[in-house]
N, C-alpha and C positions, 0 to 999 in steps of 0.2 A: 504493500500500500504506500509504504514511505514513497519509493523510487516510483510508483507513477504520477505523484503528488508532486516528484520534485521535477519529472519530466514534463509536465504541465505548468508549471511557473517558467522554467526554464524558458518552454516555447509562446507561453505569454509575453515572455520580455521582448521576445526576438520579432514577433509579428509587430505588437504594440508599439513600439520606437522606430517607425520607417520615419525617413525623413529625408532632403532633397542632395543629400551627400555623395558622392560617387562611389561606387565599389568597382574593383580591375578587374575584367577578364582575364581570364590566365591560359596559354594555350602550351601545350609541350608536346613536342616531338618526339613522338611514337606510335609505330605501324603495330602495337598489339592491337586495337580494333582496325582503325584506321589510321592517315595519314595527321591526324593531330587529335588530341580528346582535349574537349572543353573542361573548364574545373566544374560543370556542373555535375561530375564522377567525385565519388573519393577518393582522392590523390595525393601520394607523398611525393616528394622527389627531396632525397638526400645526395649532396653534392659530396664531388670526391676529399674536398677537404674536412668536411666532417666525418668522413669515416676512420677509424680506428682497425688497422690491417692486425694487429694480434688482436682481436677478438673477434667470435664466430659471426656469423652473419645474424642469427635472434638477436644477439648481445647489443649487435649495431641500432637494431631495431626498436629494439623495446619501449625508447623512452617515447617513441611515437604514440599516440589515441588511437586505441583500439590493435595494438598489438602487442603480444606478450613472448616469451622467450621460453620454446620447451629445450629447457638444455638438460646437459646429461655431462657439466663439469666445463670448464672453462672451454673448451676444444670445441664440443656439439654443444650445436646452439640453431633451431630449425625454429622459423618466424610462425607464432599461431596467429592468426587475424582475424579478431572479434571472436576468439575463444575455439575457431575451427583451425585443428593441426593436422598433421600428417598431410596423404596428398587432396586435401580440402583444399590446403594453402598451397600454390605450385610456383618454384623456383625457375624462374629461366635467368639463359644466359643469352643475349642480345635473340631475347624474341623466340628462342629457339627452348623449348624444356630441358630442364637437367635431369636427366634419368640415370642418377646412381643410386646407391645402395641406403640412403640418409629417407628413401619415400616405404620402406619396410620396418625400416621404426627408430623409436626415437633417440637411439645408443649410437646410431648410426651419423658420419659427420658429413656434411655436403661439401664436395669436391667440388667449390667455386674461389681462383683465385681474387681476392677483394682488393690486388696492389692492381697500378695500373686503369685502374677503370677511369669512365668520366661519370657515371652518376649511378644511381638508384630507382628505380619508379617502383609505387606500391598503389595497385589499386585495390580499392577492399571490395567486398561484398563480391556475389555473381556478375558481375558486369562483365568479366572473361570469360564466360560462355563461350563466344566466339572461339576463343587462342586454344583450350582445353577442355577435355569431358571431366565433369564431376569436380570440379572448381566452385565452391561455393562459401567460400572464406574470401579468397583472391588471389591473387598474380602480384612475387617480389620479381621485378626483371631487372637485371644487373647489367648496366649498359656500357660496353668499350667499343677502342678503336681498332679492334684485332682484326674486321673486316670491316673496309670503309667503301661505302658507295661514292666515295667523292676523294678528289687529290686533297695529303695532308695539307695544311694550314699551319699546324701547330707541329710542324719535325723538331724534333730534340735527340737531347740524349740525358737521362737522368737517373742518379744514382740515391740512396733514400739507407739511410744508419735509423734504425729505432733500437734502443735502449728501454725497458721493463724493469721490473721487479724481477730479478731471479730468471732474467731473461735478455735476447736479444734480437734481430732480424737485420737482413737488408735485402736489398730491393736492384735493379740492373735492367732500363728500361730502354729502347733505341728506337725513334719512329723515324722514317726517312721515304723519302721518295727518291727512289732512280729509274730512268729511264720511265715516266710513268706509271711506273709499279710502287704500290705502297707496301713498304717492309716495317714490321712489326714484329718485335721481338725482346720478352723480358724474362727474367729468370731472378727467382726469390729464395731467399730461407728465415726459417722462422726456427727460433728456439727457447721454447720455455719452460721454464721447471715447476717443480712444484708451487703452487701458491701459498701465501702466508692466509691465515683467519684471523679473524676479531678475535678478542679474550672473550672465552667463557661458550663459545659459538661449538664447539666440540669436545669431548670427553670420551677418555678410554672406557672401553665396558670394561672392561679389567679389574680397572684403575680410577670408578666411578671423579676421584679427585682430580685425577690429572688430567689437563686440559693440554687439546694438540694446537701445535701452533702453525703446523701447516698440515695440507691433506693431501696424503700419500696418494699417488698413482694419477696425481690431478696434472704432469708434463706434456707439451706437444709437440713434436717436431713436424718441419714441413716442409716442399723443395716443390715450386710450380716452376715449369716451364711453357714459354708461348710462344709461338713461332705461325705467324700470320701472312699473308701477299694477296694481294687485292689489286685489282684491273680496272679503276675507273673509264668507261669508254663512253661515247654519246648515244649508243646504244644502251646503256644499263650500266650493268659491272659485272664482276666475276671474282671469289676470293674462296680460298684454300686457308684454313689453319690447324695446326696441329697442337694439342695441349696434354700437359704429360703432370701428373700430381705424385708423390710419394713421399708418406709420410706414418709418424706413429704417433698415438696420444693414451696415456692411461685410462684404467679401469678405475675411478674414482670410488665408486661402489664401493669396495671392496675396499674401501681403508681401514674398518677396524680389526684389519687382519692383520696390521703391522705391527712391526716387534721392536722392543727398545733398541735391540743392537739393528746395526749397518747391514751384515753380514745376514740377518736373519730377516732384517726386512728387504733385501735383495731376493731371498729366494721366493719371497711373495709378489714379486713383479706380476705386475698384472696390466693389458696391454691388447691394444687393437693395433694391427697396419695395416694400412691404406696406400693403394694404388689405381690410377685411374689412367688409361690412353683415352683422347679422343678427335676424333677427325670429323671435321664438318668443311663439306662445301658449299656454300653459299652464294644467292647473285639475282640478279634480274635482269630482264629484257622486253624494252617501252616503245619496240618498230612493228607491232603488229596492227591490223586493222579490225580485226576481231576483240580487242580489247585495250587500255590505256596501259597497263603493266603488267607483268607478269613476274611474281618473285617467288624463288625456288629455294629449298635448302635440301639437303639430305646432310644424316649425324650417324657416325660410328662410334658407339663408347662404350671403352671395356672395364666396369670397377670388379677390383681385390678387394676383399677382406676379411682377416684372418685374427680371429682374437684369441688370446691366451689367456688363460683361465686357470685356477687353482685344479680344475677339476678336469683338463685336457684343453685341446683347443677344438673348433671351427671356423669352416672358411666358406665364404661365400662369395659365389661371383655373380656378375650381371652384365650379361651383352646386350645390349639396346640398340637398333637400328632404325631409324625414323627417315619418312622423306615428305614434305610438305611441299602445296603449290598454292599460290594467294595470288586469286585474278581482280585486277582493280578494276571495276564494272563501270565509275564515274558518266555520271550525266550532267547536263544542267541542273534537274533538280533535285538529284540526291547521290550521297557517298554509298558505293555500292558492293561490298568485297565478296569474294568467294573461295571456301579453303576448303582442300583436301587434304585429305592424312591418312597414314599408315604410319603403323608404330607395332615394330617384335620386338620381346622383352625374352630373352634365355637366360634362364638363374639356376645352373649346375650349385648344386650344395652341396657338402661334405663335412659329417656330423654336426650339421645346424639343425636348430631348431624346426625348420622349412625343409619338405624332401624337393629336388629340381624340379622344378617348371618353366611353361612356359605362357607366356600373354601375348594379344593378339587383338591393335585396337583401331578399328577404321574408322574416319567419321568424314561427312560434308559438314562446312558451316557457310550461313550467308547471313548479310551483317547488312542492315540500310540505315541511311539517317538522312535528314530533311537536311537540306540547303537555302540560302537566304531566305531564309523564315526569322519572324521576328522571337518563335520559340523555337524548342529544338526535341524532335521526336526521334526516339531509332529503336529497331529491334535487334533483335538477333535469333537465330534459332540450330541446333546441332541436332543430327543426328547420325547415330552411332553404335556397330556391333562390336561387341567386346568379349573374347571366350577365355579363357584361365585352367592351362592342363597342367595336372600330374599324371607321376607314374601311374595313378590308381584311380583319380578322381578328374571332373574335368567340369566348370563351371559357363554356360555362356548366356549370355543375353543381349537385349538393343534397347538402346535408352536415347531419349528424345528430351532436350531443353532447351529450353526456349525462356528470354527475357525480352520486356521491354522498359523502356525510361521515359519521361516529359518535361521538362526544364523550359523557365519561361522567366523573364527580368519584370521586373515592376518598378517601373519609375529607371531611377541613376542607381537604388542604393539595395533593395533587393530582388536576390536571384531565389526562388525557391526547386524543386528537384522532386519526384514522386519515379516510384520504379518499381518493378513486380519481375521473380523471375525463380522460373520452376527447375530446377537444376537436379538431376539423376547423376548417383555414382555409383559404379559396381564396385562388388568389396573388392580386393588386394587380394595377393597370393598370401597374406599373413594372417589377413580374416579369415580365410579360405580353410588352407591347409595346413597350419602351425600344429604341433604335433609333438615337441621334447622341449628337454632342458635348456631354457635360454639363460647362462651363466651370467650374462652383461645386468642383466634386471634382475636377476635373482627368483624368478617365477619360469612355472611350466606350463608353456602355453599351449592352450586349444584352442583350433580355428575351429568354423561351421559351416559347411557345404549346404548347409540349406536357408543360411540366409539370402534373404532378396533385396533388392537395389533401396540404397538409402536415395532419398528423395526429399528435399528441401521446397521450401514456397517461403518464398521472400519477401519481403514489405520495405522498402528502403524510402524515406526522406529525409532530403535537405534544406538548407536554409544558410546563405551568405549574404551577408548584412553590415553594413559602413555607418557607423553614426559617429560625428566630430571625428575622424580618424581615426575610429577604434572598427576592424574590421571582428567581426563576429561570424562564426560560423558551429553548424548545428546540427549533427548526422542521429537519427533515429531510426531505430530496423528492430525487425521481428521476423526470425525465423522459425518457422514449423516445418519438424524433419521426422519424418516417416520412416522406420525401422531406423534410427541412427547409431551406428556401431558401436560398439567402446570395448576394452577389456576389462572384464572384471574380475576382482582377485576375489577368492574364495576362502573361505574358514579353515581348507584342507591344506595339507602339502604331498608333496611326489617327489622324491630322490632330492630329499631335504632342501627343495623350491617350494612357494608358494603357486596353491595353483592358480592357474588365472586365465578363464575361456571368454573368446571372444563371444559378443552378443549382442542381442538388437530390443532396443527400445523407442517407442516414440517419445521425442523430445519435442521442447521450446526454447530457445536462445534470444534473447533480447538486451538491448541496452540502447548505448549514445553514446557522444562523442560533442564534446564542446570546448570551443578554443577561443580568446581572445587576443589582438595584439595590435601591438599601437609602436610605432616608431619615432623617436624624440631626436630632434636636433639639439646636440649638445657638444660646447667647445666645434672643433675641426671635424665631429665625428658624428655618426648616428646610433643611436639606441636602441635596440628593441625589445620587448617585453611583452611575453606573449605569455598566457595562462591555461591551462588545457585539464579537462577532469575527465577520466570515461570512465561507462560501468555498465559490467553486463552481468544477466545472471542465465542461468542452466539448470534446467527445470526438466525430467523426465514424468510422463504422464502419468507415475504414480506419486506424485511429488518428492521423491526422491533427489537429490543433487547431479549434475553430470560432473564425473571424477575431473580435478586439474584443470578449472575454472579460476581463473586470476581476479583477485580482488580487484574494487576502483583503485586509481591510480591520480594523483595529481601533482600538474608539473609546474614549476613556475621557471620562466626561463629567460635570461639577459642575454644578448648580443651586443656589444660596441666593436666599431671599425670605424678607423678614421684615416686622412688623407695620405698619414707616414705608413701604412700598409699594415698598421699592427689591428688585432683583433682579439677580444676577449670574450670568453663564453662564461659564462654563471647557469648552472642545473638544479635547482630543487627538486627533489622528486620523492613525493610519502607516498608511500602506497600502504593500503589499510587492511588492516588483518581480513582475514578470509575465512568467516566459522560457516559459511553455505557450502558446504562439504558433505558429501557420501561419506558410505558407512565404513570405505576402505580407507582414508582418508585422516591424517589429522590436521586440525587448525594451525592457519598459518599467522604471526603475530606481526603488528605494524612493523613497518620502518623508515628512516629517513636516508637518502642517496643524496649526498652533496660531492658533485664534480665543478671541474675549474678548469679550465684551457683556455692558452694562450700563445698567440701565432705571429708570426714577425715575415714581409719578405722583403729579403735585401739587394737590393741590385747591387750586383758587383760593375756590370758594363751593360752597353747596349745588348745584349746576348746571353746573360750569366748571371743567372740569380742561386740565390741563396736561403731558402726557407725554413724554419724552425718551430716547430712545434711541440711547446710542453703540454704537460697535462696532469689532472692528479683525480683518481677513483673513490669514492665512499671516503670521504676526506676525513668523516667521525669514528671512522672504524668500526662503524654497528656491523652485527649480525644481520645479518640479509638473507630469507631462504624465497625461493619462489616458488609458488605453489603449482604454478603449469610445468613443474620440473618430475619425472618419474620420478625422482631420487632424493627430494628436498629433504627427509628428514637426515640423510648420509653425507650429504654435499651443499655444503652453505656457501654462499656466491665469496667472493674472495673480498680480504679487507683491505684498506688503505693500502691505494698501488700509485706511483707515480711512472713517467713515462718521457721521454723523448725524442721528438722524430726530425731529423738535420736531412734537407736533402737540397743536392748542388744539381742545377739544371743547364744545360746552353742550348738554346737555340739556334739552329739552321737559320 
């Protein structure tokens, strides 16, 4: 009752104060629907110098409205949005899906290098209907220059030192154009050890007194190589790249297995390694009469991974081949796309939890939107067979979703947004057929071959709004999901794991998303201050809680930049205990995150700069657990960490 009391004033405020102010359309460039998405979508875009390369890609995430962080120890860290995780939420890499081993669960890290890139797009809710089946969280797309449809601009050469806590990295990047050809090519390492904790945040079972000061098996290592060429031609383009990952990060889990001696907590080494080939070629071609463009991709990608375990090990691979084609249909009066797809997934196993399989997933999509209308309508619709074999079982079906949107301006100062969209996902090989001992989580999991496709119905509105120069904006949704998956652990155990069988419930997911911010002219420089709260809750239909549901969250947040190039960040961020928890579940207790960064760039010559960037994490040292984390009671987020990043550039 609270929370729809307080989601009602909320939107009181926001209708009630229209006034003759302006507010900015915002447009950005990206081909996931179309050729640019208006903001009347919900949209992030985090720029590359706010990203922070040693930490996972949730981690980067999190402080965002309406995104939470299912990590599994510094290393994994997989973006949930608006409380839908696994492949709800789907990663791509320029536009293209990531299909490695991180969409089977949630122990598993995503093999996406984050040095290197130019930005981030997050769009929430179903609106990528279109790009994906069974996307009903949203699309993180990680956007670089590895393949460029256009001659570089920006050729450099640039080298990048980061310095950690108990750690280090560097960075080797070279963009250049010869002979017309654009070469791309960077090569990384990451090295981090274990993390330090708060006082009081962990304790030996042993040794109820003694408190750990750091958490065993919490180190990462990591080594990205990228090697890109691309053909800008006036015909379209054409590019090849090849990306190579290998690397290892502990079993966090698994800490209170450590022993006072060196020698003793060596032989409890516990440890996943990762390896990832992948080859995509990519391109388009805009000389045909039959249609405005034509853009094509096909992806080869092979992930390893092999975990060690107290108790043996398992290895699991995943061959994934996909080929895509997007026809730009464009008219006078409306934007018009058309996508096909095929996608094999081969996941040979050995002694995993999962016996080999294989997936098999075809789909059309066609995407329209109105053009010089003074609103803006578009749909979208997918449809798609999807089959799921093992040695012994074999699951298929064809699933149909379809969304649409309306977004219209009133006046200068608001824009309002209304959206509906029925989105179908067939389970995973892991709902499926899970079958043994998963050591990583400590549970033995059972899939279900006879569940039926979760199915969502979506309610999404917006609201952007300018009054005196304070821009306001306002996202409210409700989702209703039909047979929605989850794992649940059970009272029992099996080969001293907790058991834990997949299974299907109808659920409810609802919440908001509210942000204010206002930019001040102050001295040389500009200010901003922006304020943001969101909160959702997870309700299954017997009023039950849905497991690893993240508390509200509120951010308050400074920017200044000023004309000598320097820039300071200020993060508040409380986020509130979490007692709407399931029965497997326990409560999670407030906390406060105070971060600081500060960034400097210095011309050395017409050519050659010099940029620096410090930083400093959980600056009070609290205990921090997340509660969308498998493992929060084992693995508490790490405490006061400071950081450095020195990177020397020249330009071409």
């Amino acid at each position: 009752m609270y929370k729809n009391t307080f989601l009602f004033f909320l939107l009181c405020i926001c209708v009630n104060q229209v006034s003759g102010e302006n507010i900015t359309d915002v447009d950005v460039s990206s081909p996931i629907f179309t050729n640019s998405i208006n903001e009347a979508k919900p949209i992030h875009i985090l720029q590359n110098e706010e990203i922070k390369t040693n930490q996972s890609l949730g981690d980067n995430l999190k402080g965002l409205s309406g995104i939470s962080n299912a990590d599994y120890g510094i290393a994994v860290g997989q973006p949930a949005i608006r409380g839908l995780s696994g492949n709800r939420t789907r990663v791509f890499k320029d536009n293209i899906g990531v299909n490695d081993l991180s969409q089977i669960s949630g122990d598993h890290i995503i093999n996406v290098d984050l040095n290197n890139i130019s930005h981030i797009e997050i769009i929430k809710g179903p609106s990528s209907i279109f790009s994906h089946g069974g996307v009903s969280g949203g699309i993180v797309n990680i956007i670089s220059d590895a393949i460029s449809k256009s001659k570089f601009t920006d050729e450099k050469i640039r080298f990048d030192y980061t310095s950690v806590n108990n750690g280090f990295g560097h960075n080797f990047l070279l963009k250049k154009n010869l002979y017309n050809t654009n070469i791309f090519f960077s090569i990384n390492n990451q090295h981090l050890d274990n993390y330090s904790l708060p006082d009081g945040s962990l304790f030996d079972e042993d040794h109820p007194t003694k408190e750990k000061s750091s958490l065993a098996n919490s180190d990462f290592k990591n080594q990205n190589i990228n090697l890109g060429l691309s053909f800008p031609r006036a015909w379209g383009y054409l590019g090849i790249l090849f990306e190579n990952t290998d690397g290892v990060y502990g079993l966090p889990y698994h800490a209170e297995e450590e022993e006072e001696h060196e020698e003793e907590e060596e032989a409890h080494r516990l440890f996943t390694r990762v390896e990832s080939e992948t080859y995509t070629i990519k391109g388009s071609f805009n000389k045909s009469k039959y249609f405005n463009s034509l853009e094509y991709s096909f992806t080869d990608s092979n992930s390893f991974l092999k975990e060690h375990e107290e108790d043996g090990s398992a290895s699991l691979d995943n061959n994934s081949k996909a080929l895509a084609f997007k026809f730009n249909l464009d008219d006078d009066l409306y934007e018009k796309r058309l996508l096909l797809q095929y996608e094999r997934i081969k996941s040979p196993m050995t002694g995993a939890y999962l016996p080999s399989s294989n997936a098999y997933n075809k789909s059309i999509s066609y995407f329209l939107r109105t053009k010089s209308k003074p609103f803006v309508l578009d749909f979208a619709g997918r449809y798609e067979t999807n089959s799921r074999d093992s040695t012994y079982q074999r699951y298929g079906d064809t699933a149909l979703s379809f969304g649409t949107s309306y977004s219209h301006k009133i006046g200068n100062s608001l824009r309002y947004s209304v959206g509906y969209a029925h989105v179908s996902r067939s389970p995973s090989i892991a709902e499926l057929f899970a079958s043994g001992s998963h050591g990583a989580t400590q549970r033995y999991e059972r899939g279900n071959m006879n569940m039926s496709r979760e199915v969502s119905r979506n309610i999404d509105l917006g609201l952007q709004y300018n009054i005196n120069d304070i821009d306001i904006n306002l996202n409210l949704y409700r989702n209703s999901i039909n047979g929605y998956i989850y794992l649940k652990d059970e009272a029992t155990t099996t080969a001293g794991k907790t058991d834990a069988n997949w299974s299907q419930k109808d659920a409810v997911m609802q919440g908001y998303e509210i942000s204010m911010s206002r930019l001040f002219n102050i001295g040389d420089g500009e200010l901003l201050v922006t304020i943001s709260r969101d909160d959702i809750s997870g309700v299954f239909e017997d009023d039950t809680y849905i497991p690893r549901i993240n508390p509200a969250k509120n951010v308050l947040s400074f920017e200044y930049e000023n004309t000598t190039n320097d820039i300071f960040n200020l993060d508040f961020v409380y986020t509130e205990s979490q007692g709407d928890m399931s029965s497997i579940e326990t409560k999670t207790n407030s906390h406060i995150d105070l971060n600081l960064g500060y960034s400097k760039k210095i011309t050395l010559n017409s050519n050659r700069d010099l940029l620096i960037n410090l930083y400093g994490n959980n600056l009070l040292n609290k205990t921090m657990r997340n509660h969308a984390s498998l493992v929060k009671d084992h693995v508490p987020l790490p405490g006061a960490n400071f950081g450095v990043t020195m990177s020397l550039q020249h330009m071409f």
